[in-house]
C-alpha positions in Angstrom: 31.0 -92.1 68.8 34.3 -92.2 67.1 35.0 -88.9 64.9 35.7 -89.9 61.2 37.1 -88.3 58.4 34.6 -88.2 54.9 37.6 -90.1 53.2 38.1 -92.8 56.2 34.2 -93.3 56.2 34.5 -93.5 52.1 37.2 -96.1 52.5 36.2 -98.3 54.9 32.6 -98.5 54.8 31.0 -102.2 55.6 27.7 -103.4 56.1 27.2 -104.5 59.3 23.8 -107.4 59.1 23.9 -108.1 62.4 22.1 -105.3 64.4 20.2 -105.0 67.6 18.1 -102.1 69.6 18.5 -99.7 69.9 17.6 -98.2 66.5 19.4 -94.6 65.9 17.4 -91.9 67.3 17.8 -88.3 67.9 20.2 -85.9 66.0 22.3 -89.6 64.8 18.9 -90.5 63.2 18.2 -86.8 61.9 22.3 -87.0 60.1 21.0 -89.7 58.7 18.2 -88.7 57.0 19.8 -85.2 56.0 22.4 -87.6 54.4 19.8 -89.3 52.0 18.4 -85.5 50.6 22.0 -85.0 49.7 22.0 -87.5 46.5 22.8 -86.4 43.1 19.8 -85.2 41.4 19.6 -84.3 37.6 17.4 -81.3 37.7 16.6 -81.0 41.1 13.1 -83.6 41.1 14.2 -85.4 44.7 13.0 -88.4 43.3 12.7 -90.5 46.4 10.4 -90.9 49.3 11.2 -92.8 52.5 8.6 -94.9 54.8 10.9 -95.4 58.4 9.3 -98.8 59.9 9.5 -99.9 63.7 8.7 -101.0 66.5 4.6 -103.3 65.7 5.4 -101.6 62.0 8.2 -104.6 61.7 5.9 -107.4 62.6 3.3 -105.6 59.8 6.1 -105.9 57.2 7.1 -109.4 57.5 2.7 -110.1 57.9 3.1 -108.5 54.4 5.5 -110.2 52.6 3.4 -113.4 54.2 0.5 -112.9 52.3 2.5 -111.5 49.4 3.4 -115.0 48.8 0.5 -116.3 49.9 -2.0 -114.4 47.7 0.9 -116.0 44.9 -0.6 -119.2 45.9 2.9 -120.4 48.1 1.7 -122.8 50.5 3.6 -121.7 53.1 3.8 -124.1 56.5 4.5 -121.9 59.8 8.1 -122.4 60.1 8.7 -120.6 56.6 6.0 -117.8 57.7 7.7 -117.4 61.1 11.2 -117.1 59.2 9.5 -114.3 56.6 8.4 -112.5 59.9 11.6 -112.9 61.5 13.4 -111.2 58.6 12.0 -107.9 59.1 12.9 -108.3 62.2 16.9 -108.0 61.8 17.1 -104.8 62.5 14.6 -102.5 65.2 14.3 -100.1 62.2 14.2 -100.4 58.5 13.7 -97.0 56.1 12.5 -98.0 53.0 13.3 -95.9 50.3 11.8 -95.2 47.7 11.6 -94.0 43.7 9.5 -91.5 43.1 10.0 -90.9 39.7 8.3 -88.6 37.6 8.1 -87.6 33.2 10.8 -85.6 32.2 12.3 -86.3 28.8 15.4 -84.7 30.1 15.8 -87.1 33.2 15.2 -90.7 31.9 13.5 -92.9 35.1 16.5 -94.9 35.0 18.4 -91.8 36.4 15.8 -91.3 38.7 15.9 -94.9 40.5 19.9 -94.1 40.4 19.6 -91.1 42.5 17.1 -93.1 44.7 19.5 -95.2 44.7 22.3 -92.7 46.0 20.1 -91.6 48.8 20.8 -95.3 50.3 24.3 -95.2 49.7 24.9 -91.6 51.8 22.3 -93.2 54.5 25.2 -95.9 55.0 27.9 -94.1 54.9 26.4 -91.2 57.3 25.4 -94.9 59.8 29.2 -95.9 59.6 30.3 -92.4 60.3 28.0 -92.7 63.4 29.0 -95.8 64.9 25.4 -96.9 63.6 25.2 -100.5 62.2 23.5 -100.8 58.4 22.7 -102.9 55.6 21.1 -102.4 52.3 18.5 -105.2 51.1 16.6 -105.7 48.7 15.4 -109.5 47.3 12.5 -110.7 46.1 9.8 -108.3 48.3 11.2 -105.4 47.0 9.9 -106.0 43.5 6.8 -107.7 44.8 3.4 -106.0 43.4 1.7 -107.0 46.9 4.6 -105.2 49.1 4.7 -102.5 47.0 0.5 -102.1 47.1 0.8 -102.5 50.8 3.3 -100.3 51.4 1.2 -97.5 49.4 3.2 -97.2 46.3 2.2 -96.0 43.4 2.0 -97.1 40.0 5.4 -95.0 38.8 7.4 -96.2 42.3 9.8 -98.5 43.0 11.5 -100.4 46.4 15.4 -99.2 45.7 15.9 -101.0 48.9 15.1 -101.9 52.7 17.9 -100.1 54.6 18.3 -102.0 58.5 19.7 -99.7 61.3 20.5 -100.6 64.3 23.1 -101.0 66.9 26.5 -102.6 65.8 25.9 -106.3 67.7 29.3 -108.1 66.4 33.1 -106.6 65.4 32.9 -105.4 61.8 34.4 -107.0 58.9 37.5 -105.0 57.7 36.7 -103.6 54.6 38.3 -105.7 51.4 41.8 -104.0 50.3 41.0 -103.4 46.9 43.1 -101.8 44.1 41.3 -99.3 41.9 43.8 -99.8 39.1 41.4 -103.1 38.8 38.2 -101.2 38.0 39.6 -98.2 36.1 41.5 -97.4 33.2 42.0 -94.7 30.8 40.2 -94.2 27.3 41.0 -94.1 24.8 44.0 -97.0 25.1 47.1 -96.0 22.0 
């Protein structure tokens, strides 16, 4: 495992969709997950929740999003169920996380998804800093009333994403040089 600076992880982060056993384990895992409870948080609610999926729980998933679409009334021939399967496969573990988000007129739910939200973004970084290979997805199953039901969500949840971990499997992509005087200026302009 390579040591990295906060700022070199910060500035050269990739995704890496490509991954392979074996999933992180151990204390790598255990950064990882300490990483997520680190997210901004108006008012302290921890507004997340995280199911960790692996090993038969993979083939479950993709089963799932299956007869999501199914239960839509998609006829689906085997090749395209084989290929849904196959997708939650990509990875041998995915952590879903989760919204939790509660009433508080001082924390609007939109906040709440954000700092869900977050909780991904430090789970990647805290993978790259690793040497762990990650990806954030979401698509179509994450908003999908019959994943959600399946996956025991409640009414007030929401999918923020499916985060794949696994082992780096190909070189990673140099992260894009980009120029932040691109994406930020001051205000007011005179």
């Amino acid at each position: 495992m390579a040591d990295k600076t906060a700022l070199e992880v910060l500035h050269n982060r990739v995704s890496c969709g490509i991954l392979t056993a074996p999933a992180p384990s151990g204390r790598v895992l255990e950064n990882i997950m300490r990483s997520a409870l680190r997210a901004a948080d108006h008012r302290l609610h921890r507004p997340w929740r995280f199911l960790v999926i692996q090993g038969n729980g993979l083939q479950r998933l993709g089963e799932i999003m299956v007869q999501s679409l199914v239960d839509d009334g998609e006829n689906l021939d085997q090749a395209t169920r084989d290929m849904m399967i196959a997708k939650a496969q990509r990875a041998p573990m995915i952590i879903v996380a989760i919204a939790n988000c509660t009433e508080d007129p001082k924390v609007p739910e939109v906040e709440q998804i954000i700092s869900a939200g977050c909780t991904v973004q430090n789970m990647l970084n805290a993978a790259f800093a690793q040497d762990v290979g990650a990806m954030w997805r979401t698509g179509a199953m994450a908003y999908h009333n019959g994943v959600r039901k399946a996956l025991g969500l409640a009414s007030h949840e929401h999918i923020v994403g499916f985060l794949y971990l696994g082992a780096i499997k190909t070189a990673l992509k140099p992260a894009p040089e980009l120029d932040p005087a691109d994406f930020f200026s001051s205000w007011p302009q005179d």
